[in-house]
C-alpha positions in Angstrom: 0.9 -28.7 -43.2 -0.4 -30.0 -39.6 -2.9 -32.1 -38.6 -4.0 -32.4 -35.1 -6.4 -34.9 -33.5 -8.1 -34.5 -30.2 -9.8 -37.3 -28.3 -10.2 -38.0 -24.5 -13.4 -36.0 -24.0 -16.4 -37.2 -22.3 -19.3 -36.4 -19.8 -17.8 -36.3 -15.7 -19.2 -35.5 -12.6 -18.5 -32.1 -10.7 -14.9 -33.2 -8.8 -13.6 -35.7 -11.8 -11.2 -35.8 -14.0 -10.6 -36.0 -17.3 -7.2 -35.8 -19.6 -7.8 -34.8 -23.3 -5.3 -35.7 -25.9 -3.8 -33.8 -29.2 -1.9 -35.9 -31.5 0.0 -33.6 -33.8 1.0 -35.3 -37.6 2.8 -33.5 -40.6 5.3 -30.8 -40.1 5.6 -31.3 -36.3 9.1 -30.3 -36.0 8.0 -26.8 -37.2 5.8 -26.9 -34.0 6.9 -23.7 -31.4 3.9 -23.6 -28.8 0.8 -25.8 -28.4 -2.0 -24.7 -26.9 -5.9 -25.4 -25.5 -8.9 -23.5 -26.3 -12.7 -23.9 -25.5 -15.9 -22.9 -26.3 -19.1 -23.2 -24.3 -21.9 -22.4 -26.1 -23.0 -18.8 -26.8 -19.7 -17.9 -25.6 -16.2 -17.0 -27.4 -13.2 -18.9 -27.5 -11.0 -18.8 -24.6 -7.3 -19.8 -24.2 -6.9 -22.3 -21.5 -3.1 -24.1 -21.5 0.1 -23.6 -23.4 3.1 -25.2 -23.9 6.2 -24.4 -25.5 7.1 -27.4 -27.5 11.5 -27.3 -27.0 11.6 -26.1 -23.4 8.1 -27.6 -22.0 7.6 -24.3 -20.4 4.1 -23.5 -19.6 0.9 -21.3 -19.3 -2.4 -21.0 -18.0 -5.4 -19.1 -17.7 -6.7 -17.9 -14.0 -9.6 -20.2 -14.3 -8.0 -23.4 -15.0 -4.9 -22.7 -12.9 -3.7 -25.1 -10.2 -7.2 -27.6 -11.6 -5.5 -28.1 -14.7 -1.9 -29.6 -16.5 -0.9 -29.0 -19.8 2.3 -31.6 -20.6 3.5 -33.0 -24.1 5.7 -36.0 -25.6 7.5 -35.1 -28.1 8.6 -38.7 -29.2 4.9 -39.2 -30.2 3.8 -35.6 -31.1 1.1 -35.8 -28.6 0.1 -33.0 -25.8 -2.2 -33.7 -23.3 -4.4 -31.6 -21.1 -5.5 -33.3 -17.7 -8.4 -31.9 -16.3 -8.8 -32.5 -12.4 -11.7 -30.7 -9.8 -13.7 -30.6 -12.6 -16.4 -27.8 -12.7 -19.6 -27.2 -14.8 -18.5 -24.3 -15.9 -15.6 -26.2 -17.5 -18.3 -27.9 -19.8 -17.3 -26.7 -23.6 -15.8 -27.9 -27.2 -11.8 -28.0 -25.8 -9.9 -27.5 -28.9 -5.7 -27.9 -29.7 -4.1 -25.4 -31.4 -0.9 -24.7 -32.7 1.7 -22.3 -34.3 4.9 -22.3 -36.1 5.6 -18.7 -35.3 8.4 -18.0 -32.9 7.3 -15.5 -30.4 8.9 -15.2 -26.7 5.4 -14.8 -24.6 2.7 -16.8 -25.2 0.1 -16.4 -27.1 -3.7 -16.3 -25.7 -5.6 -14.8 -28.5 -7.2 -17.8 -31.2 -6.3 -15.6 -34.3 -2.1 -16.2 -33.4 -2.5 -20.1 -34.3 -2.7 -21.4 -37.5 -3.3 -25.3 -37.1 -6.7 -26.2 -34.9 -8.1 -29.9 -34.1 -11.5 -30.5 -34.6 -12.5 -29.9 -31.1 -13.4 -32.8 -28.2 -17.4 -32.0 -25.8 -16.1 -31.8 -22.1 -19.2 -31.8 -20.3 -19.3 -31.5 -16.3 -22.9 -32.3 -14.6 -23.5 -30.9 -11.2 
């Protein structure tokens, strides 16, 4: 089994920053990708960052590209999600994900990870 463990949300200005945090626990070395998802309200889930847990390779959606960096420590199971130019429209529940699944792209659909954090608020006031 996995656990993961966000933290690092908070309320922030329109043009902050923010960095969220995952902390992985359990079976981390099964660990291939970790990801980023969020939820605004009324809305679906929507991939935001991934990050290939051997190679540190990387992946982001159009909206959050070039705003946003998605890194990882592997020494301390932790990935990490900083958030800069900040937008209201980035205000949702972020969540980590991740899967044990070897695939060679990416993943941006929810249903392809198994292991999800409770979730962090993110919101962005104008």
């Amino acid at each position: 089994q996995l656990q993961l463990v966000e933290s690092g949300g908070g309320l922030v200005q329109a043009g902050g920053s923010l960095r969220l945090s995952c902390a992985a626990s359990g079976r981390t070395f099964s660990i291939v990708d970790m990801v980023w998802f969020r939820q605004a309200p009324g809305k679906e889930r929507e991939f935001v960052a991934a990050i290939r847990r051997s190679t540190g390779s990387t992946y982001y959606s159009d909206s959050v590209k070039a705003r946003f960096t998605i890194s990882r420590d592997n020494a301390n199971n932790i990935v990490y999600l900083q958030m800069n130019s900040l937008k209201p429209e980035d205000t949702a529940v972020y969540y980590c994900a991740a899967r044990m699944n070897y695939a060679r792209a990416f993943a941006v659909q929810s249903s392809a990870y198994d292991y999800w954090g409770q979730g962090t608020q993110v919101t962005v006031s104008s």
